[in-house]
N, C-alpha and C positions, 0 to 999 in steps of 0.2 A: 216511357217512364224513366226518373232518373232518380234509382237509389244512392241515399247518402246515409255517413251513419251519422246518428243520434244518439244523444248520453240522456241517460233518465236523471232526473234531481235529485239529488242525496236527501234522503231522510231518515228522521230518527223514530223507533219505534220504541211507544214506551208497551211492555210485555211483562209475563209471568208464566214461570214455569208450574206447571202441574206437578205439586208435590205428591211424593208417593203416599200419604196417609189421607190423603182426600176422595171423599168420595166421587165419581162422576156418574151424573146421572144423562144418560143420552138418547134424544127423542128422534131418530133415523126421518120419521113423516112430516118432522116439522124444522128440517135440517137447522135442529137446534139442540144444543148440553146446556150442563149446569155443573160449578164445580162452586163448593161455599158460597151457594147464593148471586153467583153470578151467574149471568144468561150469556150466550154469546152462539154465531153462528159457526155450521161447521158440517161439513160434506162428510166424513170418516167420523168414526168411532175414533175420539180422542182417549189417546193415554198419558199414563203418571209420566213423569217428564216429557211431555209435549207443551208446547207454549200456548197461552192468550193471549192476545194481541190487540191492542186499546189506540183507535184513532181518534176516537169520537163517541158520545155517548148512542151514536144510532150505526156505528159499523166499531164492531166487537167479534174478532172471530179466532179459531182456531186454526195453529198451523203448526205441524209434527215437526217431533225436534230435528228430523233429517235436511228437510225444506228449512227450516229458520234458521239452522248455522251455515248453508249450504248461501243464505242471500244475506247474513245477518254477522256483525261482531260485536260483542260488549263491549263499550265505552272503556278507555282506558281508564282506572286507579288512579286520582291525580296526590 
């Protein structure tokens, strides 16, 4: 076999932070939360500043603020 590298495609994630005054409601059996009427998928117990993450109306999910600044930057201010 003959490893080479590979660059993944840059993309843009449109997201939201989990504001502190919301509530979350989290279904562990049906790896799924809810935060203001949104549904989205998610392995862990989301918390208040942890992100949603919106690809598409059928892949919706959660990813902790450590992971999303960790693969993620805000758009610069133009």
């Amino acid at each position: 076999m003959n490893f080479q590298n590979y660059y993944s495609k840059p993309i843009i994630r449109n997201a939201a932070e989990i504001p502190v005054d919301s509530v979350i409601e989290y279904y562990p059996e049906k790896s799924e939360a809810c935060v203001d009427e949104q549904y989205f998928k998610c392995y862990e117990e989301p918390k208040h500043g942890d992100f949603v993450v919106y690809l598409n109306d059928e892949d919706i999910y959660h990813c902790s603020r450590k992971v999303f600044f960790e693969r993620n930057e805000r758009e610069p201010i133009k």
